[in-house]
C-alpha positions in Angstrom: -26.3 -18.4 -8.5 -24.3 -15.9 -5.8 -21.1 -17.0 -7.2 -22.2 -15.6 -10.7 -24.4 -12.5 -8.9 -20.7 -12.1 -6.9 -18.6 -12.5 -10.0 -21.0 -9.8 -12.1 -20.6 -7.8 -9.0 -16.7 -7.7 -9.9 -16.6 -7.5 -13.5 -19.2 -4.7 -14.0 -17.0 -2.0 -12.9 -13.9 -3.0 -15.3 -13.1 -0.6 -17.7 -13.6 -2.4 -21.7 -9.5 -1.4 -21.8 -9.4 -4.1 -18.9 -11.2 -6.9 -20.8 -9.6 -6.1 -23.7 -5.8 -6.0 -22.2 -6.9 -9.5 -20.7 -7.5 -11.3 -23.6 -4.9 -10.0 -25.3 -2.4 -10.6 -22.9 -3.8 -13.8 -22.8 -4.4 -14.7 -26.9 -0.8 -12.4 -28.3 2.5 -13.9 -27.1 5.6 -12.0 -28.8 8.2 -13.6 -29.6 11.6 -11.4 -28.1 13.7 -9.4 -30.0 17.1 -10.3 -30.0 18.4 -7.2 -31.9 21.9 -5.4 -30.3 20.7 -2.1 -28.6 21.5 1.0 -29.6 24.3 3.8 -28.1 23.3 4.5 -24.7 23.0 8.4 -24.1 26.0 10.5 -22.2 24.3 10.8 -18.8 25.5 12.8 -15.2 26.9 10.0 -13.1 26.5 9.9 -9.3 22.6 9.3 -8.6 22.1 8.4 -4.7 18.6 6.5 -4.9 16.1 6.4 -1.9 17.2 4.5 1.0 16.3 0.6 1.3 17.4 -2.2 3.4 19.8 -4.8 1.6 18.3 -7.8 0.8 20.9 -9.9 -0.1 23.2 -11.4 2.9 25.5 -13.5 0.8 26.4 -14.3 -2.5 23.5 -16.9 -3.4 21.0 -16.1 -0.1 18.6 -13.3 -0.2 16.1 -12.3 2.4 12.3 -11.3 1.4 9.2 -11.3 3.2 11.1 -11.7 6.9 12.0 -15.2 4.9 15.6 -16.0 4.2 16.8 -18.5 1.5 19.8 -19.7 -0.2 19.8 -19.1 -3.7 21.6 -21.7 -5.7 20.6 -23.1 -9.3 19.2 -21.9 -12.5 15.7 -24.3 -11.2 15.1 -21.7 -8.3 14.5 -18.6 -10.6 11.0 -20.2 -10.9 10.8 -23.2 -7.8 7.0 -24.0 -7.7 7.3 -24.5 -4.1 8.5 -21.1 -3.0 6.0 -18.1 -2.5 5.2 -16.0 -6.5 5.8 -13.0 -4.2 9.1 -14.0 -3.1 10.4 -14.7 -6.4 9.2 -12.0 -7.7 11.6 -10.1 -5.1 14.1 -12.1 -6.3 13.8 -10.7 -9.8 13.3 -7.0 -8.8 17.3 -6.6 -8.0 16.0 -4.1 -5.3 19.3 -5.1 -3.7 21.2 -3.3 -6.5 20.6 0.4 -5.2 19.9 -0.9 -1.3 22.1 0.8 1.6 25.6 0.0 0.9 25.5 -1.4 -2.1 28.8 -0.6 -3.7 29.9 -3.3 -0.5 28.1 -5.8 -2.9 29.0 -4.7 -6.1 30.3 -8.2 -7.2 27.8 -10.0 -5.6 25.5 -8.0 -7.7 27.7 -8.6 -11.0 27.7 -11.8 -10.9 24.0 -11.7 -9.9 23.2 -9.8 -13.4 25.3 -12.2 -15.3 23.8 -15.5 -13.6 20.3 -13.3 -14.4 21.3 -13.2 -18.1 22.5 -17.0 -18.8 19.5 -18.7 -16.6 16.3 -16.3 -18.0 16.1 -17.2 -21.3 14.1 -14.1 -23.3 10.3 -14.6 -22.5 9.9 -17.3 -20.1 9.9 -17.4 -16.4 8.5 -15.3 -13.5 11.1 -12.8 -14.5 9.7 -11.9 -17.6 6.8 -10.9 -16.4 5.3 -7.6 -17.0 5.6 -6.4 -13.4 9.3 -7.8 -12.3 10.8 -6.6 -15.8 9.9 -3.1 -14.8 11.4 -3.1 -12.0 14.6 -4.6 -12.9 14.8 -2.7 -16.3 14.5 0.6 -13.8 16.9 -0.9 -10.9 19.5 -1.8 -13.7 19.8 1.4 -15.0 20.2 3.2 -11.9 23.2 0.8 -11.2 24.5 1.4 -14.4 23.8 5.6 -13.3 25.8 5.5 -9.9 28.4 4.5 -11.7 29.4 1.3 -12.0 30.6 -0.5 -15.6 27.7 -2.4 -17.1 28.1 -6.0 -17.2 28.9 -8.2 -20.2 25.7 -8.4 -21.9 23.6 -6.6 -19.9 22.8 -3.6 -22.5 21.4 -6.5 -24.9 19.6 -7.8 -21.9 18.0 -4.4 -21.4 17.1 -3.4 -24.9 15.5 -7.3 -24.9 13.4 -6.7 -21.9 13.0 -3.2 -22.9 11.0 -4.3 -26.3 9.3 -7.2 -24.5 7.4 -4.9 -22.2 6.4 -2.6 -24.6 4.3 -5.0 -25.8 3.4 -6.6 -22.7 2.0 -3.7 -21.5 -0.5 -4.3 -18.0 -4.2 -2.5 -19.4 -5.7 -5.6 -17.6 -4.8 -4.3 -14.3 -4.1 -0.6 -14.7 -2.9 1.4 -11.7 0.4 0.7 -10.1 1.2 -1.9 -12.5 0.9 0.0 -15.6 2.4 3.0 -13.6 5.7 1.1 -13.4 5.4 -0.5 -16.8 5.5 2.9 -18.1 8.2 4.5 -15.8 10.7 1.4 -16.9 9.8 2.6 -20.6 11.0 5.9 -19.6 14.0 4.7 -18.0 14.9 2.5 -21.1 13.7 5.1 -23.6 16.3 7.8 -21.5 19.5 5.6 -21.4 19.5 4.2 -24.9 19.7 6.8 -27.9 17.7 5.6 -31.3 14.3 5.5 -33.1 13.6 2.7 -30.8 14.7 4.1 -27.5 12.6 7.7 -28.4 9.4 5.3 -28.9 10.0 3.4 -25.6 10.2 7.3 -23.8 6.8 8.6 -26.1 4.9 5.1 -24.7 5.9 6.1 -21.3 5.9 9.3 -20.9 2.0 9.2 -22.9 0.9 6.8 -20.2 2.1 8.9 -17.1 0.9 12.0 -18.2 -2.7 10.2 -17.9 -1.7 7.9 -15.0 -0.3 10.7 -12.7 -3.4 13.0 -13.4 -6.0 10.3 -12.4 -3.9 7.9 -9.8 -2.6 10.9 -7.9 -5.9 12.4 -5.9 -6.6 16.5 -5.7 -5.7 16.0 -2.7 -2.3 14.1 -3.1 -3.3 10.6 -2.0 -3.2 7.4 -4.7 -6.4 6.2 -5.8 -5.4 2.7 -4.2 -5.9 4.3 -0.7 -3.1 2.3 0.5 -0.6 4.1 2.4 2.0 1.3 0.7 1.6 1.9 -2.7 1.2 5.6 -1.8 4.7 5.7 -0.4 5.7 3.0 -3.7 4.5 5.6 -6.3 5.7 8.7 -4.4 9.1 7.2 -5.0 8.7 6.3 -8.4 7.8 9.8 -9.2 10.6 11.3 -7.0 12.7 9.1 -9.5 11.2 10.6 -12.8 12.7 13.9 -11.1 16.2 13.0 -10.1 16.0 11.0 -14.3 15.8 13.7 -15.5 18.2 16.0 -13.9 20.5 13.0 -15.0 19.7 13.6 -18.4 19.7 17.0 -19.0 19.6 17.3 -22.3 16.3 15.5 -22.6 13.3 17.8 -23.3 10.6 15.6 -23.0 11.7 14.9 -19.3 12.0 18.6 -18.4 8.9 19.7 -19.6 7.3 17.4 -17.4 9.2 17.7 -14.1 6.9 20.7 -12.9 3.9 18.4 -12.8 5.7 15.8 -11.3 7.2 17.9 -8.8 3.7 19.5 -7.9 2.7 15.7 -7.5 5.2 14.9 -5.5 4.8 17.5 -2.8 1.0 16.6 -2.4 1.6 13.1 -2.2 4.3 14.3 0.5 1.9 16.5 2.7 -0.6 13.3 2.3 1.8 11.0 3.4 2.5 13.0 6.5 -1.1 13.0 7.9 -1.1 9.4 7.3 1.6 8.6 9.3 1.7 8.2 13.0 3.4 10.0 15.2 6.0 6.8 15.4 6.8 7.5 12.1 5.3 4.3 10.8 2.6 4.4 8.0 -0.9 3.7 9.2 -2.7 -0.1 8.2 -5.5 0.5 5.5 -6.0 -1.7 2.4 -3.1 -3.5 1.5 -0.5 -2.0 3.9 2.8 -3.1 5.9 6.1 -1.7 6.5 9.4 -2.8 4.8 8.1 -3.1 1.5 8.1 1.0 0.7 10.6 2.9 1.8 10.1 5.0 5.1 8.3 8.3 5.1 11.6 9.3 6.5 13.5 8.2 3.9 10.9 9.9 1.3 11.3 13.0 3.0 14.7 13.0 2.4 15.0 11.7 -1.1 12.6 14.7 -2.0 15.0 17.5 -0.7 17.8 15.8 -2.5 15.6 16.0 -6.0 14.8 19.5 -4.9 10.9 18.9 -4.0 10.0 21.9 -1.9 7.6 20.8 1.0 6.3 21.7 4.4 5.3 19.6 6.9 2.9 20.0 9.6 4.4 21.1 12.9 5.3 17.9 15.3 2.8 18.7 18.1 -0.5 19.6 15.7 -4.5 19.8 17.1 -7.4 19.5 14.6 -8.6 18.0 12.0 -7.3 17.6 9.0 -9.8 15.7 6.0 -8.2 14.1 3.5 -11.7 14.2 1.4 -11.2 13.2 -2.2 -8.9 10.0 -0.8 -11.6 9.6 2.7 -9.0 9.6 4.9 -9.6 11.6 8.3 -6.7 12.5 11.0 -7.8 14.3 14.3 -5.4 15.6 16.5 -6.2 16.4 20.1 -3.1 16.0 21.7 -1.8 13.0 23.4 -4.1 11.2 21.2 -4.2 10.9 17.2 -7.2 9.0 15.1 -6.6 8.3 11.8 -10.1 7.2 10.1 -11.1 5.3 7.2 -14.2 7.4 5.5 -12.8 6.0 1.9 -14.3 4.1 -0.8 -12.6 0.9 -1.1 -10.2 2.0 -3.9 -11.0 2.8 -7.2 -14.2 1.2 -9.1 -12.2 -0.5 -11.7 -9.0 -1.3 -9.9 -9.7 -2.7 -5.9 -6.9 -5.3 -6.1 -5.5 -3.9 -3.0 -8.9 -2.9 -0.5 -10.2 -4.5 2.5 -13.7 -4.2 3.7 -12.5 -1.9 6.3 -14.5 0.8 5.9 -15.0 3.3 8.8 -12.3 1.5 10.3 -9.5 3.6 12.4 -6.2 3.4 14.0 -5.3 5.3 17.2 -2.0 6.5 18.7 -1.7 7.9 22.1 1.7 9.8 22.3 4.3 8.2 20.1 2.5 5.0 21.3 0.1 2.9 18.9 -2.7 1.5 20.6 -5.4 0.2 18.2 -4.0 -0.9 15.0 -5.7 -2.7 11.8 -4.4 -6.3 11.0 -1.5 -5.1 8.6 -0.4 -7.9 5.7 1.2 -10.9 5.9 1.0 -12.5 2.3 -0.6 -12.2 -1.3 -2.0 -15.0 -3.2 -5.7 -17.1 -2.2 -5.7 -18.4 1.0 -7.2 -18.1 4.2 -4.9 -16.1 6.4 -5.5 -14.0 2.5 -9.1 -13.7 2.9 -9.4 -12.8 6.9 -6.7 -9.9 6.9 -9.1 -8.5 4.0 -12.0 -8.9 6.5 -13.9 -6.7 8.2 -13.0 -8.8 11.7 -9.4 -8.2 11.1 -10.3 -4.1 11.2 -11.7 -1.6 14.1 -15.0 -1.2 13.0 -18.0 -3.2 12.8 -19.5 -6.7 11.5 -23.3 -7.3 10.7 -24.3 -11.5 10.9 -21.1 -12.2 10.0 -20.8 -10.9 6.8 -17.8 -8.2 5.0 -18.7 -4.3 4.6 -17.5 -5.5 0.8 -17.3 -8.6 -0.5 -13.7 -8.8 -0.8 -13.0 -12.5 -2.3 -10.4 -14.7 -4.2 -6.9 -12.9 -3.4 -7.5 -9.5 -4.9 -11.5 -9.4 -6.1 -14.4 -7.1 -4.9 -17.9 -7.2 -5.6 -20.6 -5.7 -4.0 -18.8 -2.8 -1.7 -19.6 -0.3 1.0 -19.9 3.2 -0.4 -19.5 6.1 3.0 -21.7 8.8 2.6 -22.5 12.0 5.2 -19.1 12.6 6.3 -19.4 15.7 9.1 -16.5 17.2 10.7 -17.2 20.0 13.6 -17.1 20.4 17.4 -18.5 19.0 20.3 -16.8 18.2 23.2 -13.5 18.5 21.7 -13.0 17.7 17.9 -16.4 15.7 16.0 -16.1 13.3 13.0 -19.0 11.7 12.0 -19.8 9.3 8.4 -21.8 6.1 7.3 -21.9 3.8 5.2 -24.2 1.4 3.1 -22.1 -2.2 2.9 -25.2 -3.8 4.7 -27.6 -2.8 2.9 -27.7 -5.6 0.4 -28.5 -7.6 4.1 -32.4 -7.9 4.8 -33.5 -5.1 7.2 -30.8 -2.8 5.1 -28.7 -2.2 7.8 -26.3 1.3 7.7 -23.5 1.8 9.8 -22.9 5.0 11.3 -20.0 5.9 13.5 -18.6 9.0 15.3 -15.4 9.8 17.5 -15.3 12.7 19.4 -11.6 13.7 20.4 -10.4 15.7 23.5 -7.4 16.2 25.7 -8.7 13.6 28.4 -10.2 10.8 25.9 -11.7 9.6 23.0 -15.1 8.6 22.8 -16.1 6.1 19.4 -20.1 5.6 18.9 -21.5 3.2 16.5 -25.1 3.6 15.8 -26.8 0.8 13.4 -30.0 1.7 12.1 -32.2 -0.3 10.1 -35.0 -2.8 10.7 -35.1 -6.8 12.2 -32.6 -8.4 14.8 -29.4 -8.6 13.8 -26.2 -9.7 14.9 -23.4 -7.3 15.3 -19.8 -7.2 16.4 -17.6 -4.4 17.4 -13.9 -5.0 17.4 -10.9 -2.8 18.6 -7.4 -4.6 17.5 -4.8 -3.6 20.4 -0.7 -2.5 19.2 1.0 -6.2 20.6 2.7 -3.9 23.2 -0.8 -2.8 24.8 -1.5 -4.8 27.9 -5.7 -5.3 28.5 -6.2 -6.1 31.9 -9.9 -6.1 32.7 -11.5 -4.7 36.0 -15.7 -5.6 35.5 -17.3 -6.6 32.9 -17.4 -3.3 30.4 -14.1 -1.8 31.4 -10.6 -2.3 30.5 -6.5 -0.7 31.9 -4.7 -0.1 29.2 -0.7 -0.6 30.5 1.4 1.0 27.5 5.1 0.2 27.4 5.9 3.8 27.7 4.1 3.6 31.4 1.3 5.2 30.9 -2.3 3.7 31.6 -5.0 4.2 29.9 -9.2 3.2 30.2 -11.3 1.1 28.1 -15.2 1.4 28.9 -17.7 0.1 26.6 -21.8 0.4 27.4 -24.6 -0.9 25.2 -23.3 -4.4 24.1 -24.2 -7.4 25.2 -21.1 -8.7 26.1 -17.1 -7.7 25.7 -14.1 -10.2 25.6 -10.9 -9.6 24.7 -9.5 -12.7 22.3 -6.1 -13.4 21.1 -5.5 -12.4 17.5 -2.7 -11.6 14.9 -0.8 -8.4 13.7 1.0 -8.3 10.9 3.4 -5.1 10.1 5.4 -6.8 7.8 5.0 -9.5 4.9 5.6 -13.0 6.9 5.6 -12.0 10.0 2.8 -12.4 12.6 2.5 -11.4 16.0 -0.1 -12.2 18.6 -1.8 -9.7 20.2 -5.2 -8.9 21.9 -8.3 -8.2 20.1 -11.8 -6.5 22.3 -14.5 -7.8 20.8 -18.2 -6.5 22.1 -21.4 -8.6 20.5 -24.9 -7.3 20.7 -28.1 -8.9 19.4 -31.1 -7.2 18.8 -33.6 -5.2 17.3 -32.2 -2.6 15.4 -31.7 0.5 16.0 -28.9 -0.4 18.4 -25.6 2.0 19.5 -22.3 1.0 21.4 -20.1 3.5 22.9 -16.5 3.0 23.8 -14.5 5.4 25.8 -10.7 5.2 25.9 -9.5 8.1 28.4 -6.0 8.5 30.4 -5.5 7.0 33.6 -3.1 7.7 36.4 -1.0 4.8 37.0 -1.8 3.3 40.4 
């Protein structure tokens, strides 16, 4: 019975497109059409794209996921045994407009022509919905910087072109039908024709609803991850620069106003969700080297003329991020960055973790508290405990997730945040709730406030409800923070840039600091030290940390 009150708990909130799209995806297999394309359209040669790091390090060996293999038959476009994620890198041809590509530009031919003779049309991980986007969009900005397209490769890309337009992803939604419909632009702007102009109407139809809901009033994506933020930033940044490479293309210009007016949001959002080490901050499904850098966003935008202003480098205050529920408050050294966010959108929480109320800390140019970051997809347990609340700063009631966060990329019941307050007191005030524990007996309700000031940051969690409960309180440390404990409540901070901070907790029953994971990039996990406080008791109960500078003895 709670697995089906847990799975009801999931499928309530999809949209009837989502059921829909899954049957049919399921039930309607095309067969490909291996017509010859059409002319491709007389385009402006020279596109730069955003910076990535090169993936490929030889001929047949690519590196994905901080995991390098060599590449050698036809077999390992699908091995069983190797990670779906991985492979799916493998189809993406990211490589193909990485940094320095045009040192690899016959590696990468002969990587499109092996591509073309082992993929048969329709089967194989390639021929997914998801990895055919991407490599329909990667190949044609090859093709745009200039170089001579390969023997077969237009027929490849009419092929793939036709197969995802009716392979479309309304059983997902968000990013995935984003970039389904961004490829279909892409194909529909290189290739002339009847067909080519329905590809570019599909596409273009599907953005001008997917960028008016996905992208937030105030510029965040509805995923609330700071990856796929970054992911779709880029992909709109290269809607821009397509169509100043087809000028002649109406459709495209009329558009690029919104876009652009997209884009700078989603730049100014980006900014006060990055720390002041330039990194992107840990919420949902987040790491680094999968996006491209905020850096490298900045810059792509100036290139396709996106007009934006950042805030200055030394900031104070608050700034609320309220449609996403994001919250950054500045009081210089330090900077908070806290998760006051639904999980993610009803219909579409693929990418959430039951971090709710959660938040991330930097003192200087120095993180100190961190999330857990990702380190894999799929259903498994390392999975399932980086979705957890334990693997976030915030707090557990007996045991249980804020949101049920289950099987890979599934939510059921989840934690909605009400009563956010922002003010003064003491320095700079956030305060908000939430009611993930309600469904526990007693209806627990989590309620936690940070107060900010030049000398330290005080974090209060208050739990109110009714019964004894058992609650945990944990505070993730960066892998360079040293914890070196002087009595039982209180905690030195040694920071690798030398300077010392203070850890003081009162009101739990007991503190210990534990050895735990970080992850800040796909497969790779670092140990690091976790501060974990326990209290049982009647409820109400409320725990106060202090973390405050220190002069170095």
């Amino acid at each position: 019975m709670q697995k089906v009150m847990r799975l009801w708990h999931t499928v309530r909130w999809l949209r009837p497109v989502q059921v829909w799209g899954r049957l049919w995806f399921m039930l309607y297999r095309p067969r490909p059409d291996l017509r010859p394309p059409s002319t491709t359209r007389k385009a402006v040669a020279g596109w730069t794209p955003c910076f990535r790091t090169a993936s490929m390090t030889g001929p047949r060996s690519f590196r994905f996921l901080n995991v390098e293999r060599e590449f050698a038959s036809a077999a390992d476009w699908n091995r069983s045994d190797w990670p779906k994620l991985w492979l799916y890198n493998l189809h993406y041809f990211d490589d193909l407009v990485a940094d320095k590509a045009d040192a690899r530009r016959g590696w990468h031919r002969e990587l499109i022509r092996r591509w073309i003779d082992e993929n048969p049309p329709a089967r194989g991980n390639g021929w997914e919905p998801y990895p055919t986007s991407l490599r329909i969009t990667n190949w044609i900005k090859w093709v745009l910087t200039g170089n001579e397209p390969v023997e077969g490769m237009l027929d490849s890309l009419a092929i793939q072109a036709r197969h995802l337009s009716r392979r479309l992803e309304y059983q997902f939604l968000g990013n995935h039908l984003f970039v389904n419909a961004k490829a279909l632009v892409y194909a529909g702007s290189f290739f002339e024709g009847p067909q080519a102009a329905k590809w570019l109407q599909i596409g273009l139809g599907i953005l001008d609803r997917e960028v008016q809901e996905q992208i937030l009033t105030d510029g965040g994506h509805f995923e609330r991850s700071p990856m796929y933020h970054s992911l779709i930033l880029e992909d709109i940044l290269d809607l821009i620069t397509l169509a100043d490479t087809c000028p002649k293309l109406v459709s495209l210009e009329t558009r690029t106003e919104n876009w652009r007016f997209a884009s700078e949001k989603m730049l100014k959002w980006l900014d006060a969700m990055t720390h002041p080490d330039q990194g992107i901050s840990f919420f949902n499904d987040a790491a680094f080297a999968i996006a491209p850098t905020p850096a490298a966003l900045r810059e792509y935008a100036m290139r396709a003329g996106v007009e934006f202003k950042l805030k200055p480098e030394v900031r104070t205050g608050v700034t609320a991020l309220r449609e996403s529920g994001y919250v950054r408050v500045d009081a210089a050294p330090w900077t908070v960055l806290f998760d006051v966010a639904p999980v993610g959108p009803d219909y579409v929480p693929a990418h959430a973790h039951a971090d709710t109320l959660s938040l991330e800390l930097s003192h200087g140019n120095q993180r100190v508290l961190c999330n857990s970051g990702t380190s894999e997809y799929g259903i498994g347990r390392q999975r399932d405990w980086e979705r957890s609340t334990a693997a976030h700063n915030t707090v557990e009631i007996d045991g249980e997730n804020s949101s049920e966060v289950w099987s890979g990329f599934r939510v059921a019941r989840r934690a909605r945040p009400f009563g956010l307050e922002i003010g003064e007191a003491r320095g700079l005030l956030v305060r908000c709730a939430h009611d993930g524990y309600r469904r526990l007996r007693g209806r627990p309700v989590h309620r936690r406030a940070i107060e900010a000031g030049v000398e330290q940051v005080k974090i209060i969690d208050c739990i109110a409800g009714d019964g004894v409960h058992r609650i945990v309180g944990r505070f993730g440390f960066h892998p360079t923070v040293v914890p070196k404990q002087l009595d039982s409540s209180t905690w030195v901070l040694e920071l690798p840039d030398g300077n010392v901070l203070q850890l003081k907790i009162s009101g739990a029953d007991s503190v210990v600091v534990e050895k735990g994971t970080f992850a800040p990039e796909f497969g790779l996990l670092l140990e690091r030290n976790v501060l974990v406080w326990h209290k049982e008791a009647r409820l109400p109960v409320q725990v106060d940390v202090v973390i405050r500078r220190r002069a170095a003895d």
